[in-house]
TIRO-2110 file (N, C-alpha, C; in Angstrom, 1 decimal):
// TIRO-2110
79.0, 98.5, 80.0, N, 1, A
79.4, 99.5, 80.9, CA, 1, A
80.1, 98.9, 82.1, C, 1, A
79.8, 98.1, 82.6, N, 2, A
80.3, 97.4, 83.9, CA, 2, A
81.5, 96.7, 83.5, C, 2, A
81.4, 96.0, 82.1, N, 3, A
82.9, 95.2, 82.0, CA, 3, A
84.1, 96.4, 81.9, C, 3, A
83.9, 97.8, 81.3, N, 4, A
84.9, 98.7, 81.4, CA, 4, A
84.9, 99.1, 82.7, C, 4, A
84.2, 99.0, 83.5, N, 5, A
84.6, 99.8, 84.3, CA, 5, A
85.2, 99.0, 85.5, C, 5, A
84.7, 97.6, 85.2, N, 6, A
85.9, 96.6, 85.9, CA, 6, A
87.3, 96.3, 85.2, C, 6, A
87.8, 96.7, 83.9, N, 7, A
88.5, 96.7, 83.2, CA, 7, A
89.4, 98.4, 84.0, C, 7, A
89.1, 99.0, 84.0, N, 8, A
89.6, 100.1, 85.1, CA, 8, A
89.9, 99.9, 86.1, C, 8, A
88.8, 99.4, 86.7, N, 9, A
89.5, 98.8, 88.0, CA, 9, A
90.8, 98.0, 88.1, C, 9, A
91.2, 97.1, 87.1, N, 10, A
92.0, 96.1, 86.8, CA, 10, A
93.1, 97.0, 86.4, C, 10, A
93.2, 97.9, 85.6, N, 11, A
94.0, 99.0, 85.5, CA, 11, A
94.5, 99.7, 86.4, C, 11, A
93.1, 99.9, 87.1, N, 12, A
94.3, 101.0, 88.0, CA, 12, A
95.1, 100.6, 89.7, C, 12, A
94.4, 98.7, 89.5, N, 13, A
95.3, 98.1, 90.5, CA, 13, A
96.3, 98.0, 90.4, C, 13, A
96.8, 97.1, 88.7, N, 14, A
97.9, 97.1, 88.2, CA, 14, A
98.9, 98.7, 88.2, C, 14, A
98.2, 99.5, 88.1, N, 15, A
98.9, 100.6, 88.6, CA, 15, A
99.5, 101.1, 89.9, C, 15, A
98.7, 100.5, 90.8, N, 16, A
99.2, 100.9, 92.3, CA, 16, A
100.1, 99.6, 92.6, C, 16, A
99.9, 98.4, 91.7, N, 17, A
100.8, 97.4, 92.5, CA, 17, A
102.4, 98.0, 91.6, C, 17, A
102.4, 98.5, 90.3, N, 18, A
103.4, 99.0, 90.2, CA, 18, A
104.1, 100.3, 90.9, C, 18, A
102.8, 101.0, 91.0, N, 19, A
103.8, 102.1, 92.0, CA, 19, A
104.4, 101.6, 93.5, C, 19, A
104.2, 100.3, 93.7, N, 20, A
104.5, 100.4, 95.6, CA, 20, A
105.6, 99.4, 94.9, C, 20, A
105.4, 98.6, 93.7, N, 21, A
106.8, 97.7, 93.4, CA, 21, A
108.6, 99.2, 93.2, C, 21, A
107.7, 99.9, 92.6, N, 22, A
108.9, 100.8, 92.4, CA, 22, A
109.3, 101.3, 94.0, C, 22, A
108.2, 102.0, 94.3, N, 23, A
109.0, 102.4, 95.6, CA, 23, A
109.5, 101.4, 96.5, C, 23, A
109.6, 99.9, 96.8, N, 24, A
110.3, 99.3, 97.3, CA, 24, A
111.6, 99.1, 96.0, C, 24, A
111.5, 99.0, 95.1, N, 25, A
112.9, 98.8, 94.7, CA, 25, A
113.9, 100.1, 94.8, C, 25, A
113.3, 101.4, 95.1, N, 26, A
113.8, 102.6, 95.3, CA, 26, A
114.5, 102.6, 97.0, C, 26, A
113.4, 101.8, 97.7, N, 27, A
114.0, 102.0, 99.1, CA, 27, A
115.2, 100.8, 99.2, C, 27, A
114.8, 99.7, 98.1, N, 28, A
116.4, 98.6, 98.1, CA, 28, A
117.2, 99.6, 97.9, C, 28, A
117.3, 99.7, 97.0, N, 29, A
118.2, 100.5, 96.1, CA, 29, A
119.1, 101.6, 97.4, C, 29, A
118.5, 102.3, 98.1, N, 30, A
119.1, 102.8, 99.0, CA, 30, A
119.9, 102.2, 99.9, C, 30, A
118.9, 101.2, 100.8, N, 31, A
119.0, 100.4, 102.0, CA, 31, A
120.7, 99.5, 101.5, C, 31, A
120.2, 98.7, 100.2, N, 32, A
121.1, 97.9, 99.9, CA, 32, A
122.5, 98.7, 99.7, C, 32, A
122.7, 99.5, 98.9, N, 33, A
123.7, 100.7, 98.5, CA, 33, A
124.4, 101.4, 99.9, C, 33, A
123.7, 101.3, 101.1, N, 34, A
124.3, 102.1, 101.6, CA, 34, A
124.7, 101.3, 103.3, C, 34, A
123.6, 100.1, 103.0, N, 35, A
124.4, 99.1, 104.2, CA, 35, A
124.9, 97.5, 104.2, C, 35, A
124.5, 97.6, 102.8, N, 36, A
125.3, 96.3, 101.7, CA, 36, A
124.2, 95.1, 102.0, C, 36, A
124.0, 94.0, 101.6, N, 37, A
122.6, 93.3, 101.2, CA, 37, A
122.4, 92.4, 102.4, C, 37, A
123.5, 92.3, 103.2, N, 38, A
123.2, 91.2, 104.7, CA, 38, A
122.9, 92.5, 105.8, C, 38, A
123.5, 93.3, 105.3, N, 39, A
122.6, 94.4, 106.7, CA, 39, A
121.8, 94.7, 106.8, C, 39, A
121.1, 95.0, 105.7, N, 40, A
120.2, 96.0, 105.1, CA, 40, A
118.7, 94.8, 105.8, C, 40, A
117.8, 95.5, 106.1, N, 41, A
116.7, 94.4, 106.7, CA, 41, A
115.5, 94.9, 106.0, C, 41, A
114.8, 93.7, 105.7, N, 42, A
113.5, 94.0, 105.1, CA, 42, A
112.3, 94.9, 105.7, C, 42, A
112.6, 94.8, 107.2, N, 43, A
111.6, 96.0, 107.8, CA, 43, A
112.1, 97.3, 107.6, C, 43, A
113.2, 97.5, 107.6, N, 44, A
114.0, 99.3, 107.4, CA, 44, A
113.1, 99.1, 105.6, C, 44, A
113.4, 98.3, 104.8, N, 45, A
113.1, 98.6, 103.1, CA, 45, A
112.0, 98.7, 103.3, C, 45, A
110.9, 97.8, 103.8, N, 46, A
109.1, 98.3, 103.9, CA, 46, A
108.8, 99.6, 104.7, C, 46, A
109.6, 100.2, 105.6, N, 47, A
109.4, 101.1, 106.1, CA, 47, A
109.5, 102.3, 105.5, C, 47, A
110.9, 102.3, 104.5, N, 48, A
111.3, 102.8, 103.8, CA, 48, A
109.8, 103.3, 102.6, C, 48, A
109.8, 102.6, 102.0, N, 49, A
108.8, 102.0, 101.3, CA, 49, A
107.1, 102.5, 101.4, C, 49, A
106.9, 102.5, 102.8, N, 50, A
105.3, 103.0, 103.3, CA, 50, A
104.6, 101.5, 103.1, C, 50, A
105.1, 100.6, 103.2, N, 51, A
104.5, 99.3, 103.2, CA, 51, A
104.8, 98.3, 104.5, C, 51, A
104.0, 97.4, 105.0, N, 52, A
104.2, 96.7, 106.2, CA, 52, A
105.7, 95.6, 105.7, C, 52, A
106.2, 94.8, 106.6, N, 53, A
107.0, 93.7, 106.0, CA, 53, A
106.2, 92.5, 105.4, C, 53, A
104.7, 92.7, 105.5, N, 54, A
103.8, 91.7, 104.8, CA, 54, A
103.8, 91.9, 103.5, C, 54, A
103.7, 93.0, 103.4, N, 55, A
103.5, 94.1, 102.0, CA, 55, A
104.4, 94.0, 101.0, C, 55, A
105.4, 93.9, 102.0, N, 56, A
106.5, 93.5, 100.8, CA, 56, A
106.9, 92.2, 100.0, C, 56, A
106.7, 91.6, 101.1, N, 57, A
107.0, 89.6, 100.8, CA, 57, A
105.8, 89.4, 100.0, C, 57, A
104.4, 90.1, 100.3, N, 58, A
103.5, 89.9, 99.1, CA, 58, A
104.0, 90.0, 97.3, C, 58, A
104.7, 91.3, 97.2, N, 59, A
105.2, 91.7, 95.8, CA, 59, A
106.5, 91.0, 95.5, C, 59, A
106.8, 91.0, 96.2, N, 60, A
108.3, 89.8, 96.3, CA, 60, A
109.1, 88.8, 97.5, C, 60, A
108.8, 87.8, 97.3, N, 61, A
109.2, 86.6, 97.9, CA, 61, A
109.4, 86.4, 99.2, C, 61, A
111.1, 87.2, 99.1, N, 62, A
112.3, 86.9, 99.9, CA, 62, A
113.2, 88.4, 99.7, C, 62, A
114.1, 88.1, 100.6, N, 63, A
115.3, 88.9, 100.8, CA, 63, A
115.9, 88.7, 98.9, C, 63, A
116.3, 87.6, 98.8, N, 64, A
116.8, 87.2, 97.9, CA, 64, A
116.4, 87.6, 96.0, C, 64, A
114.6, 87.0, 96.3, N, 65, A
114.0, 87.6, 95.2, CA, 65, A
114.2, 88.7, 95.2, C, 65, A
113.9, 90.2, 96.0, N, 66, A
114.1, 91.3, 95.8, CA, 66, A
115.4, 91.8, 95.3, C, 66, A
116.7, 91.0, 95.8, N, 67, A
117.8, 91.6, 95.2, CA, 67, A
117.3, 91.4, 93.5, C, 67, A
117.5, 89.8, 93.3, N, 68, A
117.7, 89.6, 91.8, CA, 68, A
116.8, 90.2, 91.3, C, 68, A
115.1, 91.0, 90.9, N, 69, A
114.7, 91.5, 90.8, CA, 69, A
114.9, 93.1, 90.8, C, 69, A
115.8, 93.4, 91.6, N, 70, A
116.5, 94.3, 91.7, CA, 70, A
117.6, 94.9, 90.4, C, 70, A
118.1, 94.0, 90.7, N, 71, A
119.1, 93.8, 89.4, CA, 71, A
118.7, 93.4, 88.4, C, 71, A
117.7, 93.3, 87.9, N, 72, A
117.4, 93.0, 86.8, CA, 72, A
116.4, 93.9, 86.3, C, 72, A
116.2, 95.1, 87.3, N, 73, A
115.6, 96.4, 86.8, CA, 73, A
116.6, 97.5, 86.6, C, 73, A
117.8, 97.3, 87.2, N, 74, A
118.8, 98.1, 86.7, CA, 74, A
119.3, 97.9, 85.6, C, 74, A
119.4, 96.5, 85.2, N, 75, A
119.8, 96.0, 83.9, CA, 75, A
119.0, 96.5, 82.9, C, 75, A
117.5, 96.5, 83.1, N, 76, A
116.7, 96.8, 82.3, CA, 76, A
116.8, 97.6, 81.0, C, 76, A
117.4, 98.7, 81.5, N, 77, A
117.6, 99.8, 80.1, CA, 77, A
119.0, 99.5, 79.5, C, 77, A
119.7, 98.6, 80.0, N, 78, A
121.0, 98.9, 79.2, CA, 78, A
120.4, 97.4, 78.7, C, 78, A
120.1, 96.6, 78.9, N, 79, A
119.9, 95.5, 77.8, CA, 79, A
119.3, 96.0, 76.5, C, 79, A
118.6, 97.1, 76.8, N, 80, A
117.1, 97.2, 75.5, CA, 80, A
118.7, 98.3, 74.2, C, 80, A
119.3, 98.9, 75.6, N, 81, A
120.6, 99.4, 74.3, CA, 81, A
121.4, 98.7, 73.7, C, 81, A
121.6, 97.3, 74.3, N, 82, A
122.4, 96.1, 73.4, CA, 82, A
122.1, 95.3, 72.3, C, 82, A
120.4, 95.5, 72.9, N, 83, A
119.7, 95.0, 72.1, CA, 83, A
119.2, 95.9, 70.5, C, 83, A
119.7, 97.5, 71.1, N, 84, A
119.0, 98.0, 69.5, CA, 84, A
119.9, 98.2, 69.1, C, 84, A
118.8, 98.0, 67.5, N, 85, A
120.1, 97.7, 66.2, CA, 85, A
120.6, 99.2, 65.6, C, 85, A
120.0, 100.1, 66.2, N, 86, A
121.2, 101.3, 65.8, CA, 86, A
122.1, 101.8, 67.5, C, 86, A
122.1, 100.8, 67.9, N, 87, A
123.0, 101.0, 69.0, CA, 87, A
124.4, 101.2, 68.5, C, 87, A
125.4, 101.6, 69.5, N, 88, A
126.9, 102.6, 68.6, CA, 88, A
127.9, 100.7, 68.2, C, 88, A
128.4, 100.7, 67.3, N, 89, A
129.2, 99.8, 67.3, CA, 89, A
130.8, 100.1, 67.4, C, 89, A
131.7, 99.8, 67.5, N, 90, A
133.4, 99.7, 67.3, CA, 90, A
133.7, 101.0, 68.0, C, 90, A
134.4, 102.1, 67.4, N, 91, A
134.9, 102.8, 68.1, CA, 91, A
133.6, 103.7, 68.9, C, 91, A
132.4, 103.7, 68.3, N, 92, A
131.7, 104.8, 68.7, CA, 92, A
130.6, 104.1, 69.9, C, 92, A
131.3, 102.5, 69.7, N, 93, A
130.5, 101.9, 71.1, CA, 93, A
131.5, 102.3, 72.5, C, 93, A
133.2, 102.2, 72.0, N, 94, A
134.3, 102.6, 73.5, CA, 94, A
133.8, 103.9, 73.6, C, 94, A
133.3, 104.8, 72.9, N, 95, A
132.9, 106.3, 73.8, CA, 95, A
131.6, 106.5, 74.1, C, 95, A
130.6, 105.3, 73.9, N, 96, A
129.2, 105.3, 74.5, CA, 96, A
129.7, 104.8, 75.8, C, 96, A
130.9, 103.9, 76.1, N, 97, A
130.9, 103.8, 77.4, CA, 97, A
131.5, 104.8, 78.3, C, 97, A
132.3, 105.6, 77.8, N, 98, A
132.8, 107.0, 78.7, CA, 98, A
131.6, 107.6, 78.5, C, 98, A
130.5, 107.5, 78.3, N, 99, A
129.3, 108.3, 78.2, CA, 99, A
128.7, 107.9, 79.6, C, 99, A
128.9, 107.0, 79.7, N, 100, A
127.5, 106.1, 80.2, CA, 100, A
128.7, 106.3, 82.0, C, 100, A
130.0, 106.0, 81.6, N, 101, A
130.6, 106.8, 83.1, CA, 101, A
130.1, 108.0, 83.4, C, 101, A
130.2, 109.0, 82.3, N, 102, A
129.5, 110.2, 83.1, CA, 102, A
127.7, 109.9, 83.0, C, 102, A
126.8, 109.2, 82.7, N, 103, A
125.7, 109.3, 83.4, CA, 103, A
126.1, 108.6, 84.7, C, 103, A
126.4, 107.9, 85.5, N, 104, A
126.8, 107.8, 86.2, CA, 104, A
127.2, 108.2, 87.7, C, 104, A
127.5, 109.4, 87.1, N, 105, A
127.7, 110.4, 88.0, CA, 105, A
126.7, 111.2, 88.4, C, 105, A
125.6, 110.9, 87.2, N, 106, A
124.4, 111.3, 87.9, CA, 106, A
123.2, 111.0, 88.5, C, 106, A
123.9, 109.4, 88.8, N, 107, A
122.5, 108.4, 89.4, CA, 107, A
123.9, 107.8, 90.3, C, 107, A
123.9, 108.9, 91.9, N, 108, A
124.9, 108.2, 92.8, CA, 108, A
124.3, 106.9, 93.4, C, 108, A
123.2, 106.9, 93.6, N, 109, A
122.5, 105.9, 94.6, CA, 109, A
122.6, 104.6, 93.9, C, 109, A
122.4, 104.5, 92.2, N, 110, A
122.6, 103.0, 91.4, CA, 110, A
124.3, 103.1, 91.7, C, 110, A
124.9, 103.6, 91.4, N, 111, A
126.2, 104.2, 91.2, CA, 111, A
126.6, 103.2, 92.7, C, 111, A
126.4, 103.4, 93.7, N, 112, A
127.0, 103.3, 95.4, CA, 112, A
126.2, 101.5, 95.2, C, 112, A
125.3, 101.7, 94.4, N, 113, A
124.7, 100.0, 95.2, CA, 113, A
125.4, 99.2, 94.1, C, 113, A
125.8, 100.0, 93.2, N, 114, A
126.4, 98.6, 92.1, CA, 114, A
127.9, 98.5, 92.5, C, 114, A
128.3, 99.0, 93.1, N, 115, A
129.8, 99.4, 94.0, CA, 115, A
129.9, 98.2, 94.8, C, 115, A
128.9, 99.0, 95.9, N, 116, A
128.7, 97.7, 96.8, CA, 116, A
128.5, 96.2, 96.5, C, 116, A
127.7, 96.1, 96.0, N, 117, A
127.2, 94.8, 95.4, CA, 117, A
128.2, 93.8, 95.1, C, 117, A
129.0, 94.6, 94.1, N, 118, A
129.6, 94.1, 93.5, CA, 118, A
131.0, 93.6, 94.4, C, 118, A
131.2, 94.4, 95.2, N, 119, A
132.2, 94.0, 96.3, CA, 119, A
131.8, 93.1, 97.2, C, 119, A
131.0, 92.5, 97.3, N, 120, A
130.5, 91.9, 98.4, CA, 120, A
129.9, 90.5, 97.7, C, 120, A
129.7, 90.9, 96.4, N, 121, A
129.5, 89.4, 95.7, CA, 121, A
130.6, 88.5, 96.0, C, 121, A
131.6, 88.8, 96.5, N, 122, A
132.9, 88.0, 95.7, CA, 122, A
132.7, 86.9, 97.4, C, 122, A
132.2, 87.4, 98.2, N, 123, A
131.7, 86.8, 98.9, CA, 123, A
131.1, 84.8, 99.3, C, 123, A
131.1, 84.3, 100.3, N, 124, A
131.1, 82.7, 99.8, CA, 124, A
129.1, 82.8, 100.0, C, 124, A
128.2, 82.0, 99.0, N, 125, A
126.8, 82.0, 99.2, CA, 125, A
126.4, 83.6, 98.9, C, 125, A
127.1, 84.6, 98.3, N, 126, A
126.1, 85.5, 98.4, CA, 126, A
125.5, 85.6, 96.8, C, 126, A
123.9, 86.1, 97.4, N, 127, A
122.9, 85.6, 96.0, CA, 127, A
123.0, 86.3, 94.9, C, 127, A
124.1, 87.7, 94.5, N, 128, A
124.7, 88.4, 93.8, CA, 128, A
125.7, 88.0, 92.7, C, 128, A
126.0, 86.6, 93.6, N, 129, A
127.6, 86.3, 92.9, CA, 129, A
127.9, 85.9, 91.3, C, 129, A
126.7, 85.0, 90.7, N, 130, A
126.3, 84.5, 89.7, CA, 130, A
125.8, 85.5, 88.9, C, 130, A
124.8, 86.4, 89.2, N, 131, A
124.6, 87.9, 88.4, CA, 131, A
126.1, 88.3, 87.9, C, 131, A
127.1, 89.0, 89.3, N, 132, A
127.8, 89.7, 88.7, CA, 132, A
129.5, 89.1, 87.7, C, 132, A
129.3, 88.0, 88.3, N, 133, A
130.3, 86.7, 87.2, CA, 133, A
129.9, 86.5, 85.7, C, 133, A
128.3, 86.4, 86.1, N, 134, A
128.0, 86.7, 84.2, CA, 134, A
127.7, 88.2, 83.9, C, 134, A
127.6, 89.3, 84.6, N, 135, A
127.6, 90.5, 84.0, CA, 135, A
129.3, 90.9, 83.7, C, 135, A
130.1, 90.3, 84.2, N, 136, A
131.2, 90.9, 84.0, CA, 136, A
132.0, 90.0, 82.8, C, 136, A
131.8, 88.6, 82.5, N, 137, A
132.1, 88.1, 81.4, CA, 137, A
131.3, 88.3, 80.3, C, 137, A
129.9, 88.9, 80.4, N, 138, A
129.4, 89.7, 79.1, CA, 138, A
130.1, 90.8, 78.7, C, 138, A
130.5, 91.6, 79.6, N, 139, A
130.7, 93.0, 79.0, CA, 139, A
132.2, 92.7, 78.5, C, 139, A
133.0, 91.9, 79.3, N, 140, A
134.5, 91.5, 78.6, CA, 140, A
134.1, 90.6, 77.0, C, 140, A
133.0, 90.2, 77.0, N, 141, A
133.2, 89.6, 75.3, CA, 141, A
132.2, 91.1, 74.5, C, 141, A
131.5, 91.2, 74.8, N, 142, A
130.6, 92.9, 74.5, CA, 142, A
132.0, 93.9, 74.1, C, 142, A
132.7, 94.3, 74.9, N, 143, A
133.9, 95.3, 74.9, CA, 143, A
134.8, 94.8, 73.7, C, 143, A
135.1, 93.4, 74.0, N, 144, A
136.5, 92.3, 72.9, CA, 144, A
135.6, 92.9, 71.5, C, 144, A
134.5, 92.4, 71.8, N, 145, A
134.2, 92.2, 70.0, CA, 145, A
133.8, 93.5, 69.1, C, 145, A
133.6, 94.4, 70.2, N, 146, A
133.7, 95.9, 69.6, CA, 146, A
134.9, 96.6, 69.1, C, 146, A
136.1, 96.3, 69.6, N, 147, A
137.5, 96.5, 70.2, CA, 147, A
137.4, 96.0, 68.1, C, 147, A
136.9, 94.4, 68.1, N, 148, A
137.5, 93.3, 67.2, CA, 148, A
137.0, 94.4, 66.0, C, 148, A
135.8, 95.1, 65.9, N, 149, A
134.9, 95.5, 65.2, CA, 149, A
135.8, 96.9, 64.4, C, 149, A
136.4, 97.5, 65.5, N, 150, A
137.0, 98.9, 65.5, CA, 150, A
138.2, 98.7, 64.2, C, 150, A
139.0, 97.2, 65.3, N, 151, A
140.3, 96.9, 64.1, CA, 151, A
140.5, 96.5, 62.9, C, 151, A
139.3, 95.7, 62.4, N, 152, A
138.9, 95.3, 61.4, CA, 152, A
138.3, 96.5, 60.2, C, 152, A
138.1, 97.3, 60.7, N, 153, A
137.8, 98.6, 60.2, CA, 153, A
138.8, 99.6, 59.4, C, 153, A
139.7, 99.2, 60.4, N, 154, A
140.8, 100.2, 60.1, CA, 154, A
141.0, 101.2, 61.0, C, 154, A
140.0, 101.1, 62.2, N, 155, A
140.0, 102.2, 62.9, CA, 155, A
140.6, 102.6, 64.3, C, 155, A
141.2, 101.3, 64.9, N, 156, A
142.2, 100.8, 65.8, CA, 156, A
143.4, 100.1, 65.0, C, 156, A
144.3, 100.0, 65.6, N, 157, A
145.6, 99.3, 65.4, CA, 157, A
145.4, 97.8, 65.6, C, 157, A
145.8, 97.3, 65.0, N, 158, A
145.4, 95.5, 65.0, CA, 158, A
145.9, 95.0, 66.7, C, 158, A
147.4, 96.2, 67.1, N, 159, A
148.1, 95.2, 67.7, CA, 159, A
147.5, 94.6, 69.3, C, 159, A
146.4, 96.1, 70.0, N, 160, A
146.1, 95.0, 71.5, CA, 160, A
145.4, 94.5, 71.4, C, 160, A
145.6, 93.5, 72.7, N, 161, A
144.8, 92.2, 72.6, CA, 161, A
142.9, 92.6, 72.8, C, 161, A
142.2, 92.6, 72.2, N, 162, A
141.0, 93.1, 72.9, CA, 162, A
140.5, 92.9, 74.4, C, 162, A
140.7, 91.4, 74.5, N, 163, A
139.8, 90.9, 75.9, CA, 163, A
140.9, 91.7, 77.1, C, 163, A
142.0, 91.6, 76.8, N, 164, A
143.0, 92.3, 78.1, CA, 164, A
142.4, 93.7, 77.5, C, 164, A
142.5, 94.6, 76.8, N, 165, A
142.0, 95.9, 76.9, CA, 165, A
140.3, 96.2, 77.5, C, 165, A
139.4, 94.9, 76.8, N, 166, A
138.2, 95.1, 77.9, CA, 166, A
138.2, 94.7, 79.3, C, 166, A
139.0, 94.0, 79.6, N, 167, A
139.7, 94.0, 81.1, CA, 167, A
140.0, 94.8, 81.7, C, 167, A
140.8, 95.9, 81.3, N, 168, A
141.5, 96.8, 82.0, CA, 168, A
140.4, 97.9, 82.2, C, 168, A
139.8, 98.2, 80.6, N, 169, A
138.7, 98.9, 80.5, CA, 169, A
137.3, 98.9, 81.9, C, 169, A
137.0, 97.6, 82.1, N, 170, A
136.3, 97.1, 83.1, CA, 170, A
136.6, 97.2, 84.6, C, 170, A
137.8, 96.9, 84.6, N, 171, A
138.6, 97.6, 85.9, CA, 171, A
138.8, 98.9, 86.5, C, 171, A
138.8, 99.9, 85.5, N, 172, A
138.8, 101.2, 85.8, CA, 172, A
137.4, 101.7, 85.9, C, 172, A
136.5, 101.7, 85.3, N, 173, A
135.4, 101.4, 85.4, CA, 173, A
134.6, 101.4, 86.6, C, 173, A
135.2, 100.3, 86.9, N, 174, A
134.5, 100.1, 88.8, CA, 174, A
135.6, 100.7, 89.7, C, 174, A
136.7, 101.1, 89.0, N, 175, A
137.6, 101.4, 89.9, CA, 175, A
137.5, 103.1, 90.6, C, 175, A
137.2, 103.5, 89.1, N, 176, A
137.0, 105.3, 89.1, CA, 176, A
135.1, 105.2, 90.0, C, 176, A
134.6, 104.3, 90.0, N, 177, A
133.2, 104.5, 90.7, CA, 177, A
133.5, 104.7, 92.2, C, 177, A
134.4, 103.9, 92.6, N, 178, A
134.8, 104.3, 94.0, CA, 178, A
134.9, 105.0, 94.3, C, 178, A
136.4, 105.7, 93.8, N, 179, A
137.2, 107.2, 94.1, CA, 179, A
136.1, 107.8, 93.7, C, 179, A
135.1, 108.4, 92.7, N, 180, A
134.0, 109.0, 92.5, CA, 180, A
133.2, 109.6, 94.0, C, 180, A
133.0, 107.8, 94.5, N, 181, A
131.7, 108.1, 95.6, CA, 181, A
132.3, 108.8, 96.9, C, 181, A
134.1, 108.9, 97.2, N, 182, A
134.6, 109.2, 97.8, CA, 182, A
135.1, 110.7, 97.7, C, 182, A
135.1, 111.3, 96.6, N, 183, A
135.2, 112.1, 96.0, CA, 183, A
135.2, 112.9, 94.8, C, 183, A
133.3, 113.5, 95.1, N, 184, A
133.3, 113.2, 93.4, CA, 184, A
133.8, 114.3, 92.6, C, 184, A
134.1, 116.0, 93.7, N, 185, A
134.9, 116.9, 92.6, CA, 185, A
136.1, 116.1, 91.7, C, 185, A
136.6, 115.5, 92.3, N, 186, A
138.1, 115.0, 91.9, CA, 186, A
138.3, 114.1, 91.1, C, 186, A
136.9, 113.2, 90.4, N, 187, A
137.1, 112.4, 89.6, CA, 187, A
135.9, 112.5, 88.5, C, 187, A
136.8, 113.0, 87.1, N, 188, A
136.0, 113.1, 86.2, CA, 188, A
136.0, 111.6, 85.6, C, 188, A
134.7, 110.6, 85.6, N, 189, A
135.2, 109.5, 85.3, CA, 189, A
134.5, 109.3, 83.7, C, 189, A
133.7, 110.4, 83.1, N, 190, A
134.0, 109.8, 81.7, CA, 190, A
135.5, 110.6, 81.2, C, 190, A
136.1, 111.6, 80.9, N, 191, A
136.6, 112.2, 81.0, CA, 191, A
138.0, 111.0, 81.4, C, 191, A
137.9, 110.5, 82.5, N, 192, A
139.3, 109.3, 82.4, CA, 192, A
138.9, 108.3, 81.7, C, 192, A
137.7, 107.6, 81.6, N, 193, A
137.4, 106.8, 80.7, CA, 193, A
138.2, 106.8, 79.5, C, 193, A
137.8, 108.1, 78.4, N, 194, A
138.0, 108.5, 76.9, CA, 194, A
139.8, 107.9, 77.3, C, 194, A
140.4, 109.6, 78.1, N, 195, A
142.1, 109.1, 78.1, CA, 195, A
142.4, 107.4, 78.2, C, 195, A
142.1, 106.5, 79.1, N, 196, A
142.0, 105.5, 79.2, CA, 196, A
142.3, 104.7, 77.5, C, 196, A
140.6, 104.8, 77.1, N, 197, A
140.9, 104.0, 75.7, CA, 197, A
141.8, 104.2, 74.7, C, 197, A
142.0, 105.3, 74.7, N, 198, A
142.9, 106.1, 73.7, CA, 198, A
144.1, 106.0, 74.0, C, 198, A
144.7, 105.7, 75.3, N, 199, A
146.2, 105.1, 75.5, CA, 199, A
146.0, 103.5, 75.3, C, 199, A
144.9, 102.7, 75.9, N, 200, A
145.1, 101.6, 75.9, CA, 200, A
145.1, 101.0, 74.0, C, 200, A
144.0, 101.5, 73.3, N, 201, A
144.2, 101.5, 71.9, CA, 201, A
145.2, 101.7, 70.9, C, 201, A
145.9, 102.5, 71.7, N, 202, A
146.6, 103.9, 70.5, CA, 202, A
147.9, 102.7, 70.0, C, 202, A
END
């Protein structure tokens, strides 16, 4: 009796240290998104949060841990989709990504911090930079070999180059997230995604 019920207890710590980990990555997620990762201060995110600035360095480190940790919970569900084996391949993987533009549009707050981020990576020393240099040379060989996947098929035209179409593809991408956050009646971005591939393909 006593071992379960310390086995509960052990449970439902682990449960509260996950609920206060989420609500600080929810108050990053804001903080960072909306005042970019050198302004944003760890007392506004614990405050944010309902946690002291002790509280927080307890569950994570640093300014810095919290980002990459950060980022690597956004990543989280789109790896587990790369990773599965009935995930879309060739042509039916270029319109999971006009998909995944319009989810997009309905998660502004990841939407505005991956914006930022990513603008601000390019940055000299900032702790982002290596994240988003290898996320963006993943998805250009991800995109190429889909692209490769399509024409081999018969289902694209042999003639463009893949990596320059996952280029371009990738560029609009972050480009339409902008104009989006600026205006989002005005930009349907899976909707220009599809036109996009379909000219750049055709």
């Amino acid at each position: 009796m006593a071992n379960r019920r310390e086995g509960a207890g052990r449970r439902t710590n682990a449960e509260r240290t996950a609920t206060t980990r989420g609500e600080i990555l929810s108050a990053a997620i804001a903080a960072f998104g909306t005042r970019g990762f050198h302004k944003a201060s760890l007392q506004e995110i614990a405050a944010a949060a309902g946690v002291t600035p002790a509280g927080l360095l307890h569950h994570f480190g640093s300014k810095n841990q919290l980002l990459t940790e950060l980022l690597a919970h956004r990543d989280g569900s789109e790896i587990a989709e790369v990773n599965d084996p009935e995930r879309p391949y060739g042509t039916d993987f270029l319109d999971h990504l006009a998909a995944t533009a319009e989810r997009n549009s309905r998660r502004r707050g990841v939407t505005q911090l991956y914006a930022v981020l990513s603008a601000e990576g390019v940055t000299d020393d900032h702790p982002a930079q290596d994240y988003f240099r290898a996320r963006y040379d993943g998805l250009r060989r991800m995109i190429a070999d889909e692209i490769r996947t399509a024409q081999a098929a018969g289902d694209l035209p042999a003639g463009p180059d893949p990596v320059r179409v996952a280029t371009l593809v990738i560029a609009a991408m972050d480009g339409l997230q902008i104009q989006w956050l600026y205006d989002p009646e005005a930009v349907d971005m899976g909707s220009l995604i599809r036109d996009l591939i379909t000219a750049l393909t055709r």
